[in-house]
N, CA and C atoms of all chains as a GROMACS GRO file, in nm:
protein
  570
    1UNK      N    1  -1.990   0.594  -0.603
    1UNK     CA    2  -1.894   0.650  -0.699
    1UNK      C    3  -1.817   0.534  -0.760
    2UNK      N    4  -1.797   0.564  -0.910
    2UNK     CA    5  -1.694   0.425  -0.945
    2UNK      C    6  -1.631   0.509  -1.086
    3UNK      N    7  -1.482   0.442  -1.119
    3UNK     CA    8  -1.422   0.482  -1.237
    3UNK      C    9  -1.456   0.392  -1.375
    4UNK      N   10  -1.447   0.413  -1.462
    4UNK     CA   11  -1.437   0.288  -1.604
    4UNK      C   12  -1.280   0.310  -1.643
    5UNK      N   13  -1.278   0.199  -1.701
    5UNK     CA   14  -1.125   0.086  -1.687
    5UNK      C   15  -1.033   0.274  -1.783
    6UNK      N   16  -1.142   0.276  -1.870
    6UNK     CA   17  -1.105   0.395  -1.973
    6UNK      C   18  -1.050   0.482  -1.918
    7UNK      N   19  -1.114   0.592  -1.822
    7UNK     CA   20  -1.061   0.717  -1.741
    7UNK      C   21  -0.947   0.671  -1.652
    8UNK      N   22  -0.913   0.547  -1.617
    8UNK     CA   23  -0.816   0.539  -1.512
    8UNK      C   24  -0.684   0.503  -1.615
    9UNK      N   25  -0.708   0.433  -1.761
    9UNK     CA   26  -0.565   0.429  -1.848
    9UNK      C   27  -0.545   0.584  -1.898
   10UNK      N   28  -0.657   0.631  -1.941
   10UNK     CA   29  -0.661   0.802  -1.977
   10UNK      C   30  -0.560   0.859  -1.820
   11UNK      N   31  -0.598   0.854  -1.739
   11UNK     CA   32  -0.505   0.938  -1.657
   11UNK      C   33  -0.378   0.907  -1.611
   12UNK      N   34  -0.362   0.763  -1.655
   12UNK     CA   35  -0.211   0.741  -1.595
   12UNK      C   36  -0.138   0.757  -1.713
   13UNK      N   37  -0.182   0.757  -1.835
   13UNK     CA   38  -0.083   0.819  -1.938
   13UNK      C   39  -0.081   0.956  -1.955
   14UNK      N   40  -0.206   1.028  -1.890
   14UNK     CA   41  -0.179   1.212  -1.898
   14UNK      C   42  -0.026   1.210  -1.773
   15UNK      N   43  -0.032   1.118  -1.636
   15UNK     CA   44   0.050   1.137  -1.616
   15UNK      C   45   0.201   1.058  -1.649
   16UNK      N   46   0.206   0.974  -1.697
   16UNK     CA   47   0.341   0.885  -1.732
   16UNK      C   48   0.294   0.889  -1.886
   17UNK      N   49   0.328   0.993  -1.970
   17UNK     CA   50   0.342   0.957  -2.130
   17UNK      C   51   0.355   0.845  -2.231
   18UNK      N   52   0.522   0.804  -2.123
   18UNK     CA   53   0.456   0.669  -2.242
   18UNK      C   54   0.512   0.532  -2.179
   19UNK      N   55   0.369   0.542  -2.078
   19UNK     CA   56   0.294   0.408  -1.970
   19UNK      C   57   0.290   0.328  -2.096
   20UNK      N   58   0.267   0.182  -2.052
   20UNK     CA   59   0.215   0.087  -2.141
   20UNK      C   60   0.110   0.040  -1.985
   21UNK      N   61  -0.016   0.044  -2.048
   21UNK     CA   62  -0.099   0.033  -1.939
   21UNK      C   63  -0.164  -0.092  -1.990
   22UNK      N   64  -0.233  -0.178  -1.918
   22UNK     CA   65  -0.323  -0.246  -1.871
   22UNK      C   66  -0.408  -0.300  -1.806
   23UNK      N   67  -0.522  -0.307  -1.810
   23UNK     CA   68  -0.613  -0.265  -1.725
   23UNK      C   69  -0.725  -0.376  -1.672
   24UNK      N   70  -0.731  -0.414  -1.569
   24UNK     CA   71  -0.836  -0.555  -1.519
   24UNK      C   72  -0.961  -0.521  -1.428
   25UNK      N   73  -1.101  -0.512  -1.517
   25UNK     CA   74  -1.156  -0.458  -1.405
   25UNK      C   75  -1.242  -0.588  -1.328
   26UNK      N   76  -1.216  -0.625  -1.214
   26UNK     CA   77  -1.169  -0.749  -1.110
   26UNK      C   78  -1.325  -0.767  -1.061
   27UNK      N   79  -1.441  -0.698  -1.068
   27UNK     CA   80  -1.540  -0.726  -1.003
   27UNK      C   81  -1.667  -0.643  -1.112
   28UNK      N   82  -1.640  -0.569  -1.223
   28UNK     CA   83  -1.735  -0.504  -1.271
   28UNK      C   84  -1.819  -0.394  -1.171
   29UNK      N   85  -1.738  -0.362  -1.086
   29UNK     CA   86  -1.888  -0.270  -1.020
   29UNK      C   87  -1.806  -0.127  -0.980
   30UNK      N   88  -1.679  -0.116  -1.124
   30UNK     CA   89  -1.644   0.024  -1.128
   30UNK      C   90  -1.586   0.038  -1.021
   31UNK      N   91  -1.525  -0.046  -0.907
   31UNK     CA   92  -1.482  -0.020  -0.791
   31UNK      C   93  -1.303  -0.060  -0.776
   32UNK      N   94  -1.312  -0.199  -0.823
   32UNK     CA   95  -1.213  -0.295  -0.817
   32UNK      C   96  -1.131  -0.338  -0.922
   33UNK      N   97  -1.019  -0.308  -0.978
   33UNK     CA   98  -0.955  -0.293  -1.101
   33UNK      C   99  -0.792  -0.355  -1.068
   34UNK      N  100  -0.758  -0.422  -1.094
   34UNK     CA  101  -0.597  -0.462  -1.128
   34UNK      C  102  -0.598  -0.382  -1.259
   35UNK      N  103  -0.422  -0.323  -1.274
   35UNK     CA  104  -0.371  -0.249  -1.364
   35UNK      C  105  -0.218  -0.275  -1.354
   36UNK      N  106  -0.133  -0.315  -1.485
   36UNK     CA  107   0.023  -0.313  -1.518
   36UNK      C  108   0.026  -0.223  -1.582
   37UNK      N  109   0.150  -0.113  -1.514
   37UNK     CA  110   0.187  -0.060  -1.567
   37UNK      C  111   0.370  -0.046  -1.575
   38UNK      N  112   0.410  -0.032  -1.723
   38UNK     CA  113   0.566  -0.035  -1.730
   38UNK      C  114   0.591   0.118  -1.781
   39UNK      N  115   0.663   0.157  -1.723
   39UNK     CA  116   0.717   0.296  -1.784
   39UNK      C  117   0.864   0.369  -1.768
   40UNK      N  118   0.934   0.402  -1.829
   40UNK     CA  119   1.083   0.443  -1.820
   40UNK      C  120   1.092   0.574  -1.655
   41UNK      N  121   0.933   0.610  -1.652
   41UNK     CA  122   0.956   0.700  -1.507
   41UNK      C  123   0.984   0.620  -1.355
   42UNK      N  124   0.985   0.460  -1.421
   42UNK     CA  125   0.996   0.426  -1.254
   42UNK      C  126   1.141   0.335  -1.253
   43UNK      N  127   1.217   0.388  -1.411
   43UNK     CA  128   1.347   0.278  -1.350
   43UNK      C  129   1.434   0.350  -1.220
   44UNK      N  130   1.464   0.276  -1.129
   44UNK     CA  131   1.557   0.308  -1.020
   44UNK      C  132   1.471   0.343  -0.916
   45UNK      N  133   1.318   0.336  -0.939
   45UNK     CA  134   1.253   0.383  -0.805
   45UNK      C  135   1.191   0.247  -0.727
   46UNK      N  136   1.191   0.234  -0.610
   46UNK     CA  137   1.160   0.142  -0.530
   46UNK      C  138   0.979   0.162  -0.579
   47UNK      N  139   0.930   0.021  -0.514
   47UNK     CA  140   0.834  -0.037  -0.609
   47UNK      C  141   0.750   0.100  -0.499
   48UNK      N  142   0.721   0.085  -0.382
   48UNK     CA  143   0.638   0.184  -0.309
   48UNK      C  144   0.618   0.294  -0.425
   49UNK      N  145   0.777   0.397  -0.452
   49UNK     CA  146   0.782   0.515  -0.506
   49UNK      C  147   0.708   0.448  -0.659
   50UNK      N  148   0.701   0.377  -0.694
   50UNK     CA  149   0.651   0.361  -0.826
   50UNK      C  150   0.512   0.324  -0.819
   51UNK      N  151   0.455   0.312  -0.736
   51UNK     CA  152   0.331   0.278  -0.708
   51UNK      C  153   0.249   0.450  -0.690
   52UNK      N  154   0.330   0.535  -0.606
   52UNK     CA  155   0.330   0.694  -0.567
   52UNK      C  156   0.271   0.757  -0.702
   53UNK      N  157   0.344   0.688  -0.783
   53UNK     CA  158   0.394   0.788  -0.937
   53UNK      C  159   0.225   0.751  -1.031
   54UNK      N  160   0.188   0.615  -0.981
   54UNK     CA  161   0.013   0.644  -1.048
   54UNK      C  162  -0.049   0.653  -0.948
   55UNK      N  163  -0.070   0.651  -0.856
   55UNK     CA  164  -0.152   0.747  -0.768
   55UNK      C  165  -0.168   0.876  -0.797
   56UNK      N  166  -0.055   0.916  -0.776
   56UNK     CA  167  -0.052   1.079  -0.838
   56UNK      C  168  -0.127   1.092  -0.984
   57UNK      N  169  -0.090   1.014  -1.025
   57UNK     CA  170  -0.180   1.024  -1.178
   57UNK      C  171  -0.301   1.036  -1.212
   58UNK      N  172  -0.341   0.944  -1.070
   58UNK     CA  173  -0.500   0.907  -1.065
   58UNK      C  174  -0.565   1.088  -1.034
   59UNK      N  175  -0.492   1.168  -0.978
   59UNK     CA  176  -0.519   1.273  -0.900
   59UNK      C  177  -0.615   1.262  -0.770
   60UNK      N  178  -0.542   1.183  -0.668
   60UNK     CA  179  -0.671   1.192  -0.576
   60UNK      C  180  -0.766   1.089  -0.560
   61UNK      N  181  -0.775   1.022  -0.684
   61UNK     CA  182  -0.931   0.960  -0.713
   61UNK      C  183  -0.870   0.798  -0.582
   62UNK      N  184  -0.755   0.768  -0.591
   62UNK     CA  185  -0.708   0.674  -0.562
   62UNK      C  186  -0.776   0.652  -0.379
   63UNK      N  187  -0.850   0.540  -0.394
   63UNK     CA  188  -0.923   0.562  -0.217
   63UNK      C  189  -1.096   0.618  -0.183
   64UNK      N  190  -1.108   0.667  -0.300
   64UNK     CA  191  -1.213   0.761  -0.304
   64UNK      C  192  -1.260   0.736  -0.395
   65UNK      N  193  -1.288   0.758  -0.520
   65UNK     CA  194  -1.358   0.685  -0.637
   65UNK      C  195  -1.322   0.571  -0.644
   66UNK      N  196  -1.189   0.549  -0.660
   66UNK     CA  197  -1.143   0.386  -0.680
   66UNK      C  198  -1.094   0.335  -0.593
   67UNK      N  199  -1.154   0.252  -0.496
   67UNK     CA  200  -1.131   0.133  -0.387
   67UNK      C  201  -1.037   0.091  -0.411
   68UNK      N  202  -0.994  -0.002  -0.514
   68UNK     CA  203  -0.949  -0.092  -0.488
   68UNK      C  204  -0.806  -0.112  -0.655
   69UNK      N  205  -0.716  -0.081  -0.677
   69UNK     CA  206  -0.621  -0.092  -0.793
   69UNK      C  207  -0.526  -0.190  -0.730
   70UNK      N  208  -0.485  -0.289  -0.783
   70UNK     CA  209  -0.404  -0.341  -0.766
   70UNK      C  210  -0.348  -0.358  -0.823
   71UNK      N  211  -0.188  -0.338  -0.836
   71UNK     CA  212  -0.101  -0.243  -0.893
   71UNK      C  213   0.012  -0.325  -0.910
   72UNK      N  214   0.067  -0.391  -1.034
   72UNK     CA  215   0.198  -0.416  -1.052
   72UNK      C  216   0.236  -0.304  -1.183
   73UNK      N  217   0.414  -0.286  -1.135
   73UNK     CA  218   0.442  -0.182  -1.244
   73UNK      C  219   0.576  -0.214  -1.235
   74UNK      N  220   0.648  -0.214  -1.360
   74UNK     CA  221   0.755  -0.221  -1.348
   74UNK      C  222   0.854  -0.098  -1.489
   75UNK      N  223   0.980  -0.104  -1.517
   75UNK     CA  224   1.017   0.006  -1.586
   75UNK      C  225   1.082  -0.094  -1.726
   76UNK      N  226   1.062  -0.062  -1.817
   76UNK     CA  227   1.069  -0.134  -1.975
   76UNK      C  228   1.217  -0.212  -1.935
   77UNK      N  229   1.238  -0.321  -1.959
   77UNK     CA  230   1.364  -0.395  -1.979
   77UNK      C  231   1.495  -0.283  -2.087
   78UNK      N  232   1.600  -0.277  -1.992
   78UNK     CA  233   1.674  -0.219  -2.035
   78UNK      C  234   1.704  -0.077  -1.993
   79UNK      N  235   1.596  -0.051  -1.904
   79UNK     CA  236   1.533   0.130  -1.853
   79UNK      C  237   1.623   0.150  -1.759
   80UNK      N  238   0.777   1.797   2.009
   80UNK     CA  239   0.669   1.762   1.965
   80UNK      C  240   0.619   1.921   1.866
   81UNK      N  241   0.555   1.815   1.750
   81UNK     CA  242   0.505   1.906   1.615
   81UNK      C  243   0.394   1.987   1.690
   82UNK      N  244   0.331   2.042   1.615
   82UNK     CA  245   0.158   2.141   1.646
   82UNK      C  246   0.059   1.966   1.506
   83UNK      N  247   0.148   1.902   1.515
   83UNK     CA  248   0.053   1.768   1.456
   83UNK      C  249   0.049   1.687   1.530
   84UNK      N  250  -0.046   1.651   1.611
   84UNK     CA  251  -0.080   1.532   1.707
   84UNK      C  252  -0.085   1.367   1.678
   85UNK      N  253  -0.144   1.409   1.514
   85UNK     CA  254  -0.196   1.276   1.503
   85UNK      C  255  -0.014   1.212   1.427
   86UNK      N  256   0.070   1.289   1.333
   86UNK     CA  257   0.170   1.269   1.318
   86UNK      C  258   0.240   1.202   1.424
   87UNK      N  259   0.254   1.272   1.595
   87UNK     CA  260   0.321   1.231   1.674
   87UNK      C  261   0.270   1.114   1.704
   88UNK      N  262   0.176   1.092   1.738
   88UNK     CA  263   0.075   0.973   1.716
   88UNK      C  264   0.158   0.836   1.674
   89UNK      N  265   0.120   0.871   1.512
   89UNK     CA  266   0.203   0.764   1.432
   89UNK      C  267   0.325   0.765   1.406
   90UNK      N  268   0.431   0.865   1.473
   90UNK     CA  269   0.555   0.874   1.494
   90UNK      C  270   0.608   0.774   1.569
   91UNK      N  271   0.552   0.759   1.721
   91UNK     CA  272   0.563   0.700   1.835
   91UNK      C  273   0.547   0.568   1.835
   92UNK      N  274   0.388   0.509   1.785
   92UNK     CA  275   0.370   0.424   1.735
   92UNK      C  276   0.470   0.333   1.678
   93UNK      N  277   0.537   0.379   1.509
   93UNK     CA  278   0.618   0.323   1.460
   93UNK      C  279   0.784   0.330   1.488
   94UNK      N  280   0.760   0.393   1.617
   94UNK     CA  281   0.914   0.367   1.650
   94UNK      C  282   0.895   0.291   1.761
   95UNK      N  283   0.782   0.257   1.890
   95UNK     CA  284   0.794   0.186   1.971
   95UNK      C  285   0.761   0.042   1.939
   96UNK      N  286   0.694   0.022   1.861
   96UNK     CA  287   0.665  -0.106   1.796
   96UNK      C  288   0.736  -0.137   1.660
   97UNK      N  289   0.789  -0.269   1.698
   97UNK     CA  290   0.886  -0.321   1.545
   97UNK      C  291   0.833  -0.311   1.425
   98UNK      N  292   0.703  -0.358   1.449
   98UNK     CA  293   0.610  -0.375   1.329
   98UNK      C  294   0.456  -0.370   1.349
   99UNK      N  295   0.432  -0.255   1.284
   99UNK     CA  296   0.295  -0.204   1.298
   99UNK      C  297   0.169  -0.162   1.158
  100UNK      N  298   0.096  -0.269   1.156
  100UNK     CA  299  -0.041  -0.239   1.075
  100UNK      C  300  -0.101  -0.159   1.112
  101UNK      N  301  -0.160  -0.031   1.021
  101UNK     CA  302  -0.258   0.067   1.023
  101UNK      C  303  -0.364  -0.015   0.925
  102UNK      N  304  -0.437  -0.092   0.994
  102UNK     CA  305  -0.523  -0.171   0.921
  102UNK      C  306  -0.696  -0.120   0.960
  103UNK      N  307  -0.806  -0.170   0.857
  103UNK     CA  308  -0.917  -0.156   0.913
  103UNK      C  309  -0.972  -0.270   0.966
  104UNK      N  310  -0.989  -0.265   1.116
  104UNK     CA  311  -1.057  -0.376   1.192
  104UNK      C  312  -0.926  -0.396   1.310
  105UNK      N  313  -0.908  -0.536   1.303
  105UNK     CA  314  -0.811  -0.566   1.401
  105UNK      C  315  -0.779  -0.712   1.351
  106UNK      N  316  -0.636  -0.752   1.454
  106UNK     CA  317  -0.577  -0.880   1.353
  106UNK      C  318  -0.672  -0.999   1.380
  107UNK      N  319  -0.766  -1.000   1.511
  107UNK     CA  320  -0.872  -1.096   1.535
  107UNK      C  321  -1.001  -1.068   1.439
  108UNK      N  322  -0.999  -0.997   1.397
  108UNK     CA  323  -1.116  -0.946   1.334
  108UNK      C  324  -1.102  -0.816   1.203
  109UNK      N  325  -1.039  -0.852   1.105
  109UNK     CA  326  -1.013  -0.758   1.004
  109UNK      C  327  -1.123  -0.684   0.905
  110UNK      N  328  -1.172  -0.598   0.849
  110UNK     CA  329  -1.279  -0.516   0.793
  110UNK      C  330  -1.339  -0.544   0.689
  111UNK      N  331  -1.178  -0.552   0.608
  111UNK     CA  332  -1.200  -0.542   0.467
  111UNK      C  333  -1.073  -0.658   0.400
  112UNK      N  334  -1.098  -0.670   0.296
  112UNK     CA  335  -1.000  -0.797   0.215
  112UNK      C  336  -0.911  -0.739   0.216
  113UNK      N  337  -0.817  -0.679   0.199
  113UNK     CA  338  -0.659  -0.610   0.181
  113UNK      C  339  -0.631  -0.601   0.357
  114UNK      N  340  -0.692  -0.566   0.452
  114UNK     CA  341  -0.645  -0.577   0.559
  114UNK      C  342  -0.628  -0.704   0.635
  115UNK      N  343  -0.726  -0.784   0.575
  115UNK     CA  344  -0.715  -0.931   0.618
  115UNK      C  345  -0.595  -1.055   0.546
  116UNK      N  346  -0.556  -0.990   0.427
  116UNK     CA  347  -0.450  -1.046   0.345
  116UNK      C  348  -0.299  -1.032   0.403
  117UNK      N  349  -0.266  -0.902   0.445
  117UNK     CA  350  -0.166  -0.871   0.499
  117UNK      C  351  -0.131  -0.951   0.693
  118UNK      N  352  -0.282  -0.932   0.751
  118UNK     CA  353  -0.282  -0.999   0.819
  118UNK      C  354  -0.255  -1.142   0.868
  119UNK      N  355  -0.289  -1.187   0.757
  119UNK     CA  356  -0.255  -1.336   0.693
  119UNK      C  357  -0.141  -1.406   0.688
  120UNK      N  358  -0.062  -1.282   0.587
  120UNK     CA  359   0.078  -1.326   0.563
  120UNK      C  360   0.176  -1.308   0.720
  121UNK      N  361   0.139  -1.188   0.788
  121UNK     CA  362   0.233  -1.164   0.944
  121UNK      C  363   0.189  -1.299   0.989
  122UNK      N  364   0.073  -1.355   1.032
  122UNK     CA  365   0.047  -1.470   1.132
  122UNK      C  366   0.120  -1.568   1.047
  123UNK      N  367   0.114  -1.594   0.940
  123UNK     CA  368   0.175  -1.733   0.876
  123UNK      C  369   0.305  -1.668   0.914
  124UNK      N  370   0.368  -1.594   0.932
  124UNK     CA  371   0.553  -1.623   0.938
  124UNK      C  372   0.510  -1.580   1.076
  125UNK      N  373   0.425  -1.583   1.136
  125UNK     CA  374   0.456  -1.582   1.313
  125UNK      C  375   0.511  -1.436   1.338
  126UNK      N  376   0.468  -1.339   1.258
  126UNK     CA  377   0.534  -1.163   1.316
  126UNK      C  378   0.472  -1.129   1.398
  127UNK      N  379   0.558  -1.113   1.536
  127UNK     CA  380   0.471  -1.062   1.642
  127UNK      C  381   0.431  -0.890   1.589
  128UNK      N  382   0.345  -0.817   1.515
  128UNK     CA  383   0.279  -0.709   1.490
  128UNK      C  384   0.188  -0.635   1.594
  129UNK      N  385   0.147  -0.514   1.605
  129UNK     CA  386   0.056  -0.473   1.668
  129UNK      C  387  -0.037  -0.405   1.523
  130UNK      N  388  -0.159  -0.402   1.538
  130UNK     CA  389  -0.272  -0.400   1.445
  130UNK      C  390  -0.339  -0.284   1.498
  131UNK      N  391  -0.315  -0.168   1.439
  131UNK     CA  392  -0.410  -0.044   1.483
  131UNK      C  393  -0.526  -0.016   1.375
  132UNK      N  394  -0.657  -0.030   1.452
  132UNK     CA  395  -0.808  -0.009   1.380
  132UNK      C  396  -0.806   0.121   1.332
  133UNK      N  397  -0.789   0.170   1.210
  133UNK     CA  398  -0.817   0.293   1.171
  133UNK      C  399  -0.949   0.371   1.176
  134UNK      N  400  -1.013   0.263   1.168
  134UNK     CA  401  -1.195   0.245   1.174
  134UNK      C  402  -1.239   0.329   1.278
  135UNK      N  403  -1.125   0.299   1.386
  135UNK     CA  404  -1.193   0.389   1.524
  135UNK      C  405  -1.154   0.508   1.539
  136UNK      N  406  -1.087   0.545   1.458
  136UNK     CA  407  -1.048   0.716   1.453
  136UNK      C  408  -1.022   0.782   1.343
  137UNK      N  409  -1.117   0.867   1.285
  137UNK     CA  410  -1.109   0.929   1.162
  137UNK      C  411  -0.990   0.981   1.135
  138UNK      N  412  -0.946   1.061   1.244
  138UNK     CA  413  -0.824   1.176   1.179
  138UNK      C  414  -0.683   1.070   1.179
  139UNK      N  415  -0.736   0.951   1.244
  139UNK     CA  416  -0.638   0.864   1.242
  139UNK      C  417  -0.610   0.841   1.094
  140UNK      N  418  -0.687   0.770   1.062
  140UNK     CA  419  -0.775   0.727   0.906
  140UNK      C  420  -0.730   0.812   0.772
  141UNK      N  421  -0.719   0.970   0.810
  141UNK     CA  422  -0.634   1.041   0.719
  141UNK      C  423  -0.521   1.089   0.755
  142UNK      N  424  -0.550   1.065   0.876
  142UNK     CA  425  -0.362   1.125   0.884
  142UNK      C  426  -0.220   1.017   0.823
  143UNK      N  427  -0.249   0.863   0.862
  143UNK     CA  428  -0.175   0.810   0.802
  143UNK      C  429  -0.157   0.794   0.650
  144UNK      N  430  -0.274   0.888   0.577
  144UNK     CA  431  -0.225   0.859   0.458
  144UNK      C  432  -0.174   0.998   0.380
  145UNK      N  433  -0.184   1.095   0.488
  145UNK     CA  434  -0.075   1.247   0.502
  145UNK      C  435   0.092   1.192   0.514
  146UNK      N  436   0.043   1.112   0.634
  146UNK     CA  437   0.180   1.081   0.642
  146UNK      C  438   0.285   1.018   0.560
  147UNK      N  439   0.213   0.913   0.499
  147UNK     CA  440   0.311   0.810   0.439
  147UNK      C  441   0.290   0.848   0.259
  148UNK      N  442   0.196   0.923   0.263
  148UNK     CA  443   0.184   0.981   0.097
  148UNK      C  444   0.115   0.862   0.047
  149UNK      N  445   0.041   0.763   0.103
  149UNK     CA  446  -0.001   0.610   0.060
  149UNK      C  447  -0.146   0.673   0.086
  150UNK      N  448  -0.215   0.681  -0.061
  150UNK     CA  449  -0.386   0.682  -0.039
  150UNK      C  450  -0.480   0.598   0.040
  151UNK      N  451  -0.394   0.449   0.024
  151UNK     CA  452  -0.542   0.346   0.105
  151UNK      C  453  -0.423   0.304   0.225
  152UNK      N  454  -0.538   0.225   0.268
  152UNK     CA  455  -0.491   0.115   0.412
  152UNK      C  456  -0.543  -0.017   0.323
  153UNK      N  457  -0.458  -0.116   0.410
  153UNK     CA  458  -0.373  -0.124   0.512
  153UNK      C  459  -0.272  -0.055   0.482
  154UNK      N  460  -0.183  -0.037   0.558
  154UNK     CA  461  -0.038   0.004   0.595
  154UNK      C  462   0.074  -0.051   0.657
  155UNK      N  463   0.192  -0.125   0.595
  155UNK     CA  464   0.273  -0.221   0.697
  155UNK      C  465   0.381  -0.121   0.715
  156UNK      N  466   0.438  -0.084   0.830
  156UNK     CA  467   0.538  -0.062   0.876
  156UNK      C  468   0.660  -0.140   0.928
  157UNK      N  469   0.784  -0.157   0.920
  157UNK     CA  470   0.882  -0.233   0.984
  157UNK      C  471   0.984  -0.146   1.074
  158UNK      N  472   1.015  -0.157   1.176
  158UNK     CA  473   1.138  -0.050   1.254
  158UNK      C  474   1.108   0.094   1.145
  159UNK      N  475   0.987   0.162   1.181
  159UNK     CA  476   0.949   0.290   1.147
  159UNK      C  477   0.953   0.324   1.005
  160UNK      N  478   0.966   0.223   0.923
  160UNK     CA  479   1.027   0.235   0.776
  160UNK      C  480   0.869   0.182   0.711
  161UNK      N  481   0.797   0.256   0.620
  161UNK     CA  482   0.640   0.216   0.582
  161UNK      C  483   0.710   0.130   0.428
  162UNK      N  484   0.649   0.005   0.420
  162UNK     CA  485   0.712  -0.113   0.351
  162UNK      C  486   0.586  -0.110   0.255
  163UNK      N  487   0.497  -0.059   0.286
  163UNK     CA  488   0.371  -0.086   0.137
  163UNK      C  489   0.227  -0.123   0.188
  164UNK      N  490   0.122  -0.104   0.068
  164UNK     CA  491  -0.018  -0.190   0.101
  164UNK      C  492   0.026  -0.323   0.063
  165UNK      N  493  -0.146  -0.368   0.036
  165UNK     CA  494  -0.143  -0.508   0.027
  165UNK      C  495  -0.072  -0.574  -0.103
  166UNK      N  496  -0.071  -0.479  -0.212
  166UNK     CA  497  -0.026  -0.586  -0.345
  166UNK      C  498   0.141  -0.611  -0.259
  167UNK      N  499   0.183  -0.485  -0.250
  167UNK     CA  500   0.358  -0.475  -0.223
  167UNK      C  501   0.370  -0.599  -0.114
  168UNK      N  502   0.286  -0.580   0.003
  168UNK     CA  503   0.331  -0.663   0.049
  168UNK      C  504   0.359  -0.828   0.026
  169UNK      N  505   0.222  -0.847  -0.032
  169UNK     CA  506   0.206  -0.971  -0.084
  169UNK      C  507   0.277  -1.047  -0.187
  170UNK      N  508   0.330  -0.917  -0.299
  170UNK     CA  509   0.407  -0.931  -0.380
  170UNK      C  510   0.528  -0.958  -0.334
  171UNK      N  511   0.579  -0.911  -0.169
  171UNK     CA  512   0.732  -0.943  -0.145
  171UNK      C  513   0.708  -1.065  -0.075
  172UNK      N  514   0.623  -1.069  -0.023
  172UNK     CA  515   0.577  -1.233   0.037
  172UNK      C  516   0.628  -1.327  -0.081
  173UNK      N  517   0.550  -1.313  -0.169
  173UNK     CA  518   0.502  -1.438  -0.284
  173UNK      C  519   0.690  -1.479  -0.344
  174UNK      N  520   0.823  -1.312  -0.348
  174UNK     CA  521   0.936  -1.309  -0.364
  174UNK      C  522   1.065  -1.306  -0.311
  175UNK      N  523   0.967  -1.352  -0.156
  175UNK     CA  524   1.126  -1.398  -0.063
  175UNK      C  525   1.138  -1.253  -0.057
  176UNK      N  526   1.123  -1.164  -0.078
  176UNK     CA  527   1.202  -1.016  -0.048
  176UNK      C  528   1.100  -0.934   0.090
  177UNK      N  529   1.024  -1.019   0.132
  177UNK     CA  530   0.943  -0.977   0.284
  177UNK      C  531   1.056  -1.065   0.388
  178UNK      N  532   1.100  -1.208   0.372
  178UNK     CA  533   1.171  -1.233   0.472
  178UNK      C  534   1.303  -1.167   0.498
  179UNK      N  535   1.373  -1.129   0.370
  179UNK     CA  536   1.505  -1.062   0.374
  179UNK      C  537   1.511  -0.944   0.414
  180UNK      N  538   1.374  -0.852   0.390
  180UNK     CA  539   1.369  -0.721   0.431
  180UNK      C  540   1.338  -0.755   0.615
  181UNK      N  541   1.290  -0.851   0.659
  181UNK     CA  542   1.270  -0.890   0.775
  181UNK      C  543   1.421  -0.889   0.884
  182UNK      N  544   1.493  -0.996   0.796
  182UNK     CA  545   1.634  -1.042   0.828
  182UNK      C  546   1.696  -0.930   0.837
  183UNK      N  547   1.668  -0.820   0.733
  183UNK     CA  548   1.801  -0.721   0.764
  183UNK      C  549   1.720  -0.614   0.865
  184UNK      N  550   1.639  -0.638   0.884
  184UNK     CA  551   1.587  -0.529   1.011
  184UNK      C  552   1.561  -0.594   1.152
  185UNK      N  553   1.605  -0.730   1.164
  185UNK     CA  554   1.650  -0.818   1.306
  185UNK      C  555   1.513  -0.823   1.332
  186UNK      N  556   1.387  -0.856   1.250
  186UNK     CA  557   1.243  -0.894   1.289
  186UNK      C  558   1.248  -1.053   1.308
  187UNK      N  559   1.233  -1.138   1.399
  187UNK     CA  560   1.189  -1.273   1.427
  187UNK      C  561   1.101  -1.286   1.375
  188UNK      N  562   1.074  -1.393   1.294
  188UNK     CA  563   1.001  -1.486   1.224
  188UNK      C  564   0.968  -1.619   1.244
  189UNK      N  565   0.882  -1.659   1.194
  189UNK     CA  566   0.903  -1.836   1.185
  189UNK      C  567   0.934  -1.900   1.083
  190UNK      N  568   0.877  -1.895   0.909
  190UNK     CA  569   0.908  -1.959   0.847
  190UNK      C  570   0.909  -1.873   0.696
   0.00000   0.00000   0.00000
């Protein structure tokens, strides 16, 4: 099973509207992907809880289709 | 005690031990790259940790990630408080904010 870089920015903006996403896929084999994401839903949340907030996005897939995201995110300067 | 075993499990666990990896493999012998990274960083500051193989028990394997709402492993725990996977951790490594979170929870270190 593996995701493309596409369906995993598609779902973290169905869930965080207006993510500014970016997307690294780290090995090509649909498995292994670094992704930044900044969004006004994670000012004031500890980085864990902001990490929670695209998981959830992913629905699930996070562990199971996709191995491996490595995940910096932070909330727009000024948020 | 719950009607959840494996909860009490990792209840016990992270309150009898200061600091505890739900990692795959073990700290002599780690599985996969994210469990061996985290591993990495505890031995370089000298954290005395205990390293539980998730590998060897399935319901283990999903229960900690019932528990902590965290999809993958590894898993670092500090005085019962779940601190992150591997980016978080590494990321507080790389920002001084793993030793301070250390300092204010009276974890011994080395460097």
């Amino acid at each position: 099973m593996a995701m493309d870089a596409a369906d995993i920015e598609r779902l973290i903006k169905e869930g965080l509207p207006d993510a500014e996403v970016t997307i690294q896929d780290l090995k090509g084999d649909g498995d292994h992907y670094a992704a930044t994401v900044v969004s006004s839903a994670f000012a004031g949340k500890t980085r864990v809880q902001q990490h929670q907030l695209v998981y959830q996005a992913l629905q699930g897939r996070m562990g199971n289709e996709l191995h491996a995201l490595a995940l910096q995110t932070s909330a727009p300067d000024g948020a | 005690m719950s009607d959840n075993p494996v909860n009490d499990r990792i209840q016990s666990e992270i309150d009898e031990n200061s600091v505890v990896l739900f990692m795959k493999g073990n700290p002599m012998m780690p599985q996969c790259g994210f469990s061996a990274a985290i591993t990495q960083v505890l031995t370089q500051m000298e954290v005395k940790f205990k390293g539980i193989d998730v590998l060897a028990d399935d319901e283990l394997r999903q229960g900690i990630k019932e528990f902590s709402s965290w999809p993958t492993i590894p898993q670092l725990y500090v005085k019962g408080d779940f601190v992150g996977g591997c980016d978080i951790v590494r990321e507080m490594y790389e920002n001084g904010e793993l030793k301070e979170l250390l300092d204010n929870k009276g974890v011994e270190y080395a460097s």
